[in-house]
C-alpha positions as CSV (number, residue, x, y, z in Angstrom):
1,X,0.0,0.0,0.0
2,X,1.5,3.3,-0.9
3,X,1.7,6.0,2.0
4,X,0.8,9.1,1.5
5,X,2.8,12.3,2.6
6,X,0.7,15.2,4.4
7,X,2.3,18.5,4.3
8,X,1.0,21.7,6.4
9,X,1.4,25.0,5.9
10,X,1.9,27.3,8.3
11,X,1.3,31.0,8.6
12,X,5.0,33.4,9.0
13,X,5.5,34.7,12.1
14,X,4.7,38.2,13.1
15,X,7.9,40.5,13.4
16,X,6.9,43.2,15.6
17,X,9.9,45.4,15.0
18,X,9.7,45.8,11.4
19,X,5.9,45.9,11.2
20,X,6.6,49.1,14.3
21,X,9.2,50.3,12.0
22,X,6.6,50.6,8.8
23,X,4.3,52.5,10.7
24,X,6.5,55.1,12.0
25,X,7.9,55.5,8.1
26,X,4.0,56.3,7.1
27,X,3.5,58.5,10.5
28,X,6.5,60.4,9.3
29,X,5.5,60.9,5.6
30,X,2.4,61.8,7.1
31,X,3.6,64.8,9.0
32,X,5.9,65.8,6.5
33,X,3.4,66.3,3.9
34,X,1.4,67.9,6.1
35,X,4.0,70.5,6.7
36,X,4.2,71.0,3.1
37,X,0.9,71.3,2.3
38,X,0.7,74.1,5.1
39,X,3.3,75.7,3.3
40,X,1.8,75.6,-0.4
41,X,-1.1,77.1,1.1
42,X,0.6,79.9,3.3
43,X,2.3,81.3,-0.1
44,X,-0.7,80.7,-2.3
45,X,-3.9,82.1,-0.6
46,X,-3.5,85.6,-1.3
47,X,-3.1,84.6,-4.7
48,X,-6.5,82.9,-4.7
49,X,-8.0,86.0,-3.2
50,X,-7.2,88.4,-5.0
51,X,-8.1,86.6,-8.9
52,X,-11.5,85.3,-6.8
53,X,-12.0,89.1,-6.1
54,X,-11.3,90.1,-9.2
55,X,-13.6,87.9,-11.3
56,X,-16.4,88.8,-8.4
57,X,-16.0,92.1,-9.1
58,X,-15.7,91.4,-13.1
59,X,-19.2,89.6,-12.5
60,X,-20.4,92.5,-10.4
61,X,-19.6,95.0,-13.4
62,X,-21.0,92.8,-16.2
63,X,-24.3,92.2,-14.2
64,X,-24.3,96.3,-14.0
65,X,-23.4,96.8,-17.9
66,X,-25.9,94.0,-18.6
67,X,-28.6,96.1,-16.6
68,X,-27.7,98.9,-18.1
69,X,-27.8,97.9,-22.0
70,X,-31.3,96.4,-21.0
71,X,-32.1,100.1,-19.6
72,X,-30.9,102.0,-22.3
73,X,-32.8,99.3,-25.0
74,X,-36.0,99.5,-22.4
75,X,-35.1,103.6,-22.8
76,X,-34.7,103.6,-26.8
77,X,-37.9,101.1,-27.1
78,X,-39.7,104.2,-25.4
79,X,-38.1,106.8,-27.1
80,X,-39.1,105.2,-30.1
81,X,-42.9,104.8,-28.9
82,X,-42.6,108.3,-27.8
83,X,-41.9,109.9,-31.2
84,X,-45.1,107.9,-32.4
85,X,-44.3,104.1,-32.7
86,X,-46.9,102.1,-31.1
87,X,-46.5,99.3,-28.5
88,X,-47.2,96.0,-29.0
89,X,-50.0,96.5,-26.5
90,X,-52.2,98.1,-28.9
91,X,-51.3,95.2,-31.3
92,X,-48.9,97.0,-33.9
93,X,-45.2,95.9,-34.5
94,X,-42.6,97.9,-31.8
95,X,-40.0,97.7,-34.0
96,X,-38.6,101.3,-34.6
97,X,-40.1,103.4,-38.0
98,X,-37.3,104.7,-40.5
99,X,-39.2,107.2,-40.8
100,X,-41.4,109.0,-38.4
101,X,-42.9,111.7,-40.6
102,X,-45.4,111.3,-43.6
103,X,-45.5,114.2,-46.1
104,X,-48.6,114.8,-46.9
105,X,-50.3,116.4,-50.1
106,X,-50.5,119.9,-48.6
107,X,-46.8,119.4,-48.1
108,X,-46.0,118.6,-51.8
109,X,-48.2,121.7,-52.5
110,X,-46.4,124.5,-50.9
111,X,-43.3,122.9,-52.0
112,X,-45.0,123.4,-55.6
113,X,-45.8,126.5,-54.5
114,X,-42.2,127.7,-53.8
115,X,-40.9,126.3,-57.1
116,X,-44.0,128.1,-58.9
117,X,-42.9,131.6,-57.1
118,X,-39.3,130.9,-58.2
119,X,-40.8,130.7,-61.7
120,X,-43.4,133.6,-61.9
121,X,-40.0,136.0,-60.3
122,X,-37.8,134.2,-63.4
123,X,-40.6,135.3,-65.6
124,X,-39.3,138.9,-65.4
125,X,-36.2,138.3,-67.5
126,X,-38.5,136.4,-70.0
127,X,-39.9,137.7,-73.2
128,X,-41.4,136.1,-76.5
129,X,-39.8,137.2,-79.5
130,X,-41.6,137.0,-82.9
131,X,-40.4,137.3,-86.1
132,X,-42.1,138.7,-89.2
133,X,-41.1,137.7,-93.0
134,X,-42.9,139.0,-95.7
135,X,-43.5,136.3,-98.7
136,X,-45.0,136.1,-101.9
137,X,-47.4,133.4,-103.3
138,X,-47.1,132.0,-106.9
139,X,-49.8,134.7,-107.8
140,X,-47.6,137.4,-106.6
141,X,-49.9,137.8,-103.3
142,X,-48.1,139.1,-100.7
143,X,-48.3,137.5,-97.0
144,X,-46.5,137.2,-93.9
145,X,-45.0,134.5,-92.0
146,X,-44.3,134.5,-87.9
147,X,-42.1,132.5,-86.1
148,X,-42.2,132.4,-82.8
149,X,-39.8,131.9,-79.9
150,X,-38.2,132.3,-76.1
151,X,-35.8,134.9,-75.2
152,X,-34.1,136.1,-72.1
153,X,-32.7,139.4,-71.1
154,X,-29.0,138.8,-70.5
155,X,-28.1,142.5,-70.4
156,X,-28.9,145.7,-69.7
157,X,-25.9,148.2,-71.3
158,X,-28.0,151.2,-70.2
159,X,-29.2,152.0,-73.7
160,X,-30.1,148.6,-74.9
161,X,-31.4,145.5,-73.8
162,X,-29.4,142.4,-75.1
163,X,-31.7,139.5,-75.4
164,X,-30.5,135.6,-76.6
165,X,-33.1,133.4,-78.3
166,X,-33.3,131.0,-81.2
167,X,-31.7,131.5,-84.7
168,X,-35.1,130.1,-86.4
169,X,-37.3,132.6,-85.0
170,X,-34.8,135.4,-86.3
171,X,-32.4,134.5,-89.1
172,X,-34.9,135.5,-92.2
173,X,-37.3,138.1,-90.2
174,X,-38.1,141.0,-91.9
175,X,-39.2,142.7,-88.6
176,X,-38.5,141.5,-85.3
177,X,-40.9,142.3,-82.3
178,X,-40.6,141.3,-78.3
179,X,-43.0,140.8,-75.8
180,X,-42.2,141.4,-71.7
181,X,-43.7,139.6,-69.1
182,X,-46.5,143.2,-68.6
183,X,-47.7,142.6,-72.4
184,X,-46.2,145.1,-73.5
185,X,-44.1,144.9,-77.4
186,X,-41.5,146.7,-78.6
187,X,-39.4,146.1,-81.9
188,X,-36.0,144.4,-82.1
189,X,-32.9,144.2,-84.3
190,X,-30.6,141.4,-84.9
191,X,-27.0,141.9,-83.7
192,X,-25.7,138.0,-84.5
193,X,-26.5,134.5,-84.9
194,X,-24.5,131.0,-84.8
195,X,-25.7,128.6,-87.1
196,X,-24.1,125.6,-85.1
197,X,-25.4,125.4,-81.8
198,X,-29.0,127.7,-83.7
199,X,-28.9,130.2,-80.8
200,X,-29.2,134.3,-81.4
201,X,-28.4,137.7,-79.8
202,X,-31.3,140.3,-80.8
203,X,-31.8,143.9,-78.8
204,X,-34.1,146.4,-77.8
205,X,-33.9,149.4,-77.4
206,X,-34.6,151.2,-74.1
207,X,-35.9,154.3,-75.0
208,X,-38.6,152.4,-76.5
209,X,-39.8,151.5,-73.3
210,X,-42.0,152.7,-70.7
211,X,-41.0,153.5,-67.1
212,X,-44.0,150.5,-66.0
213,X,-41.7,147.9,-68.6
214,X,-38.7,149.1,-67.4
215,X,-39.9,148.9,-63.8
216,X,-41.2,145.6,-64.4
217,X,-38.7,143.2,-66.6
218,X,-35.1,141.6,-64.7
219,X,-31.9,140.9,-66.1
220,X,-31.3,137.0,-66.0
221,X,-28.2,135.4,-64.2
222,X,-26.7,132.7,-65.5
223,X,-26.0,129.3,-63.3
224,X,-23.3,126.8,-63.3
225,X,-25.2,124.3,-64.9
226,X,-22.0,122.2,-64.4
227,X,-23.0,121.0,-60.9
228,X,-26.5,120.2,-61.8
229,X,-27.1,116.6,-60.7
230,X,-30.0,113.9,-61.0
231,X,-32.5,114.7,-59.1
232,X,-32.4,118.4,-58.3
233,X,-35.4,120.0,-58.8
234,X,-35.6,122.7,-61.7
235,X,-38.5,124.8,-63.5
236,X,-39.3,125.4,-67.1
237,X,-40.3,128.1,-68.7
238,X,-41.9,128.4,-71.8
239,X,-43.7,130.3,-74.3
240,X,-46.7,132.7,-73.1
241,X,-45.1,132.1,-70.2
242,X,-45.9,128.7,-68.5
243,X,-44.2,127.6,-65.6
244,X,-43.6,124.3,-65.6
245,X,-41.9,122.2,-62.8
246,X,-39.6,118.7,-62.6
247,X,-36.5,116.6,-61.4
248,X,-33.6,116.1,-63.5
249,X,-33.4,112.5,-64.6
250,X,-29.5,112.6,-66.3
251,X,-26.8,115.2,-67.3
252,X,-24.6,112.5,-68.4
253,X,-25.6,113.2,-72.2
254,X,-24.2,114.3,-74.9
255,X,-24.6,116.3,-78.1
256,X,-22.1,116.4,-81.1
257,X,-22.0,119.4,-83.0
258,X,-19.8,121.2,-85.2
259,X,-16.2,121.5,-83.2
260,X,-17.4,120.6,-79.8
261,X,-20.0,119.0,-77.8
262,X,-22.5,119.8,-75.7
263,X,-23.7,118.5,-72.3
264,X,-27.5,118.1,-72.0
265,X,-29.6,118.2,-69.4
266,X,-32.5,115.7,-69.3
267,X,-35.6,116.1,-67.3
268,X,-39.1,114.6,-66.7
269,X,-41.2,117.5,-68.1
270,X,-43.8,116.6,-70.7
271,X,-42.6,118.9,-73.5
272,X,-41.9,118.1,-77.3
273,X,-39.5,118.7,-80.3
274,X,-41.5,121.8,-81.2
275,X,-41.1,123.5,-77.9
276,X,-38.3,126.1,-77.0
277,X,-37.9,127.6,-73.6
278,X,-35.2,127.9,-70.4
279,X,-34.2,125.8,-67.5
280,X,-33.5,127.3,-64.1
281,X,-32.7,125.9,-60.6
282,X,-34.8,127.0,-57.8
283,X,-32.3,129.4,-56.9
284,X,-33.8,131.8,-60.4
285,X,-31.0,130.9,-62.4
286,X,-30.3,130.1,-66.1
287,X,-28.7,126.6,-66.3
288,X,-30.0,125.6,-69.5
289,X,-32.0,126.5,-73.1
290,X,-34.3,123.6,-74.7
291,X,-33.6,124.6,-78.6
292,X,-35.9,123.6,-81.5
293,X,-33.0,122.9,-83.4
294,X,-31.0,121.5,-80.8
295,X,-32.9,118.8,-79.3
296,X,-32.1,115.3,-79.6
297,X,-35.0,113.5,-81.4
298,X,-35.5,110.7,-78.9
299,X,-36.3,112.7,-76.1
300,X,-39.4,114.6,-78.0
301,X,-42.0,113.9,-74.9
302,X,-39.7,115.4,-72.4
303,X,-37.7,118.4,-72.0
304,X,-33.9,118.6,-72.4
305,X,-31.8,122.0,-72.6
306,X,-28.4,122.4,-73.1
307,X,-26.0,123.6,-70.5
308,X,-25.5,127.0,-70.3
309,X,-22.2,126.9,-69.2
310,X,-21.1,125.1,-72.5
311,X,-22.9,127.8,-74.6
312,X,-21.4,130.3,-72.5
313,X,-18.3,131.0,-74.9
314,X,-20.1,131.1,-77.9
315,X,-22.5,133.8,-76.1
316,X,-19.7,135.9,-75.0
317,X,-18.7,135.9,-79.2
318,X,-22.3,137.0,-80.0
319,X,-22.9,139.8,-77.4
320,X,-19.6,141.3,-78.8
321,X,-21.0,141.2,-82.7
322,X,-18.1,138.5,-83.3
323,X,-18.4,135.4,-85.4
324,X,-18.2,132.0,-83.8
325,X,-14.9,130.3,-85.1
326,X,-15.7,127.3,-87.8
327,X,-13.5,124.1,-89.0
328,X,-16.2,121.9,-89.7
329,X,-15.2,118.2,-87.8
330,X,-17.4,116.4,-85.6
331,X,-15.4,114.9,-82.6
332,X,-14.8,113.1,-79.5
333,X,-12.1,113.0,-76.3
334,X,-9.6,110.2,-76.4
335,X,-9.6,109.4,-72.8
336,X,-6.8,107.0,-71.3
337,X,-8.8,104.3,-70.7
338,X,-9.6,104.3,-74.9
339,X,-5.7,104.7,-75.8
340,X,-4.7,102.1,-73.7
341,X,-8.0,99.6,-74.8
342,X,-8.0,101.2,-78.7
343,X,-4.1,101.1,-78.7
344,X,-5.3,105.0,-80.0
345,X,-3.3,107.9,-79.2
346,X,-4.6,110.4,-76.3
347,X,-6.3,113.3,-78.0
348,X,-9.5,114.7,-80.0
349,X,-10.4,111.8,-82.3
350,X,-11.6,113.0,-85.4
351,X,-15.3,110.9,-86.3
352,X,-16.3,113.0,-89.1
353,X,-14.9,115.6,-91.5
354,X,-17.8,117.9,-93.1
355,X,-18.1,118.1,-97.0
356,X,-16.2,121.4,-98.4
357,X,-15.6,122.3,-94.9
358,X,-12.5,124.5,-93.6
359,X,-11.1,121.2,-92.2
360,X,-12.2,119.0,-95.4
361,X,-10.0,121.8,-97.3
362,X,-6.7,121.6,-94.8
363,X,-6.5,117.8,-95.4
364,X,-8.2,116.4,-92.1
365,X,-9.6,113.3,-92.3
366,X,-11.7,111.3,-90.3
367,X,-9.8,109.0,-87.7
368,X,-7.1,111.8,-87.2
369,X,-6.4,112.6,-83.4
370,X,-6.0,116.2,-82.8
371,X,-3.1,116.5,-80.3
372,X,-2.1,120.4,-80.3
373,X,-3.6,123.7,-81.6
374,X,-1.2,126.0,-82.6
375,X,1.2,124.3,-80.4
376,X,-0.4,124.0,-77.5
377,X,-1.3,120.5,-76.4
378,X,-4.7,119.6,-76.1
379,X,-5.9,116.6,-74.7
380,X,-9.8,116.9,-74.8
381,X,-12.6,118.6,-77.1
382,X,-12.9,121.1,-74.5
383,X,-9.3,122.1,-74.4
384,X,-9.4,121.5,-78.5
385,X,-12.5,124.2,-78.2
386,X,-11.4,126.5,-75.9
387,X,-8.6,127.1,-78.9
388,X,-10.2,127.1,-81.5
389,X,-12.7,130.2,-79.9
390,X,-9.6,132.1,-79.4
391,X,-9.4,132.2,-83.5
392,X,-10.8,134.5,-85.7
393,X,-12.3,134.3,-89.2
394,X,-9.7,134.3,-91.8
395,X,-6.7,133.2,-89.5
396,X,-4.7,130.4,-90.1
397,X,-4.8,127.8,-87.8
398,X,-1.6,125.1,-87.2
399,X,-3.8,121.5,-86.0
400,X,-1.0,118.8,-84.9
401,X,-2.4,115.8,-85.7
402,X,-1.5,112.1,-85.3
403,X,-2.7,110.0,-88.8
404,X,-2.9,106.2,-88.4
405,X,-0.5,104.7,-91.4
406,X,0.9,101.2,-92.2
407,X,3.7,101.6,-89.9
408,X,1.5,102.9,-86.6
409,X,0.3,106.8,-85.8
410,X,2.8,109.6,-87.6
411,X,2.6,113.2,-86.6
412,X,1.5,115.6,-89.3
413,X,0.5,119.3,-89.0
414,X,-2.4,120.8,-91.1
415,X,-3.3,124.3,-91.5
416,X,-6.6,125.6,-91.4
417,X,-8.4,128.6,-92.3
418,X,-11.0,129.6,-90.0
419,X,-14.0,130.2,-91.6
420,X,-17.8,130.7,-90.6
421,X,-20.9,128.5,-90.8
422,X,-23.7,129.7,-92.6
């Protein structure tokens, strides 16, 4: 029989010294940390104070500023309800109005009323000129024809008036005759005319007048119808004197006419082709003259004048009894932007040369850029105008011009006689 060996295990005995020796290494670590901690704290706590003030008092202030935005929107909300926004208690939006006040029609009639006073003053320096020719039929019947037209009194020289109107109404009269704003008519003479741009000089004068007419007509100033925008408000006047009123709706336009161009100023006023009279501003000044003859066909239902200020030179030439200087090319400005684009030279481009004109006979031809006048450089019809006005009739006239060729643009120079147009 086998015999079986029986082991048992028993437990190690307790050592009291080391086990005594354990726990006075914890007791110690205990204490020391202790110490430590105290330590870390001591150095530390008036740290923590002072950032736990701070972001009390941080809290503090944004609690305030909060209140306060909430007051000043609660403050707003009854401004706003104040200057006539209602509450949402009387069941309307409270959102604030962009606009508090409502014009109403008696508002737009006394501002009509201003611009018709403006008008009726302007009247003064306006007269209607008529112009008599005699005719005869194929039967050898004599008759008479009248034109009619606009003028205004520029100036008063002391002996005469000098009035500017239309070349149509005047150019062929036999007898000329003008009307002032009190009815009454005196005759008229012609003292010059310009053929390009169809306005006229005409006077009267004064000791063909009574002390009532004298006491009752203005002399017309004469705006800067170069700061005219859209939008203004402006007044027309027109024959038998109607005052008409409007907004300017563009004086970006242009027209082309013989040796310079003319800015136009558009408006909404029902008027037609037919129809001749003068722009103001509400100030009582001239800034513009709606021509017959110089009105662009595709504004016929409204009115459009040209600027005064660009007629101004050739005004200054007719007061005086002087011709208006005459090439004969239609033009535009060759601005940067065109050179660079057009690879064209900077200048006054030359569209179109007219038939048997000055400038047809010098040479010119259409496509030449105009780059000096008489050797001084000009960069824009303007500048190119403003030259050619200092001419007279019969001079000769040195034009600098650039000619496109096979090789690029070569500098030429053409001479010009000044001339007239009839």
């Amino acid at each position: 029989m086998e015999q079986f060996i029986r082991e048992k295990i028993k437990d190690k005995p307790l050592n009291k010294k080391r086990l005594a020796k354990k726990v006075g290494t914890a007791a110690l670590c205990g204490v020391a940390f202790a110490v430590a901690a105290s330590i870390v704290f001591a150095i530390f706590l008036p740290v923590i104070n002072r950032q736990s003030k701070k972001a009390s008092d941080g809290k503090n202030n944004n609690d305030v500023q909060t209140a306060t935005q909430q007051s000043d929107i609660d403050d707003s909300s009854d401004a706003y309800s104040e200057n006539g926004t209602q509450s949402t208690e009387s069941g309307t939006s409270s959102e604030p109005s962009l606009q508090t006040y409502q014009p109403t029609l008696a508002d737009y009639q006394a501002v009509q009323n201003l611009l018709y006073r403006v008008g009726a003053s302007a009247t003064r320096f306006v007269v209607g000129v008529t112009g008599v020719t005699d005719a005869t039929d194929i039967f050898n019947n004599s008759y008479e024809t009248e034109g009619q037209g606009v003028g205004v009194i520029l100036r008063d020289n002391g002996k005469q008036l000098i009035i500017l109107t239309e070349k149509n109404v005047v150019d062929k009269a036999d007898k000329l005759s003008v009307t002032f704003v009190n009815d009454m008519m005196a005759d008229a003479a012609m003292v010059k005319y310009d053929s390009n741009t169809g306005i006229a000089i005409i006077s009267v004068d004064k000791s063909l007048l009574d002390d009532a007419t004298i006491g009752a007509i203005a002399v017309a100033e004469l705006g800067n119808s170069n700061i005219v925008s859209r939008g203004a408000s402006v007044i027309a006047l027109e024959a038998n004197y109607a005052i008409l009123t409007g907004l300017v709706t563009s004086t970006t336009n242009e027209l082309s006419a013989q040796d310079n161009n003319y800015s136009v100023i558009t408006t909404d006023i029902a008027s037609n082709k037919l129809q001749s009279g003068i722009l103001i501003n509400t100030d009582g000044q001239v800034i513009g003259l709606s021509l017959q003859d110089f009105n662009p066909a595709e504004e016929n239902n409204t009115l459009t004048a040209v600027s005064i200020s660009d007629l101004s030179p050739v005004i200054e030439k007719l007061e005086s009894g002087a011709d208006v200087p005459y090439i004969g090319i239609t033009c535009t400005t060759v601005t940067e932007k065109i050179a660079n684009r057009y690879n064209i030279p900077k200048g006054v481009y030359i569209k179109q040369v007219t038939m048997d004109s000055p400038a047809f006979v010098s040479g010119l031809q259409s496509g030449d850029v105009i780059v000096a006048v008489n050797n001084t450089e000009v960069s824009n019809v303007s500048a190119y105008n403003t030259q050619l006005m200092k001419q007279k009739p019969e001079d000769t006239c040195n034009l600098k011009v650039k000619r496109k060729g096979s090789n690029g643009y070569t500098e030429i120079t053409c001479q010009v006689k000044i001339g007239v147009m009839n």
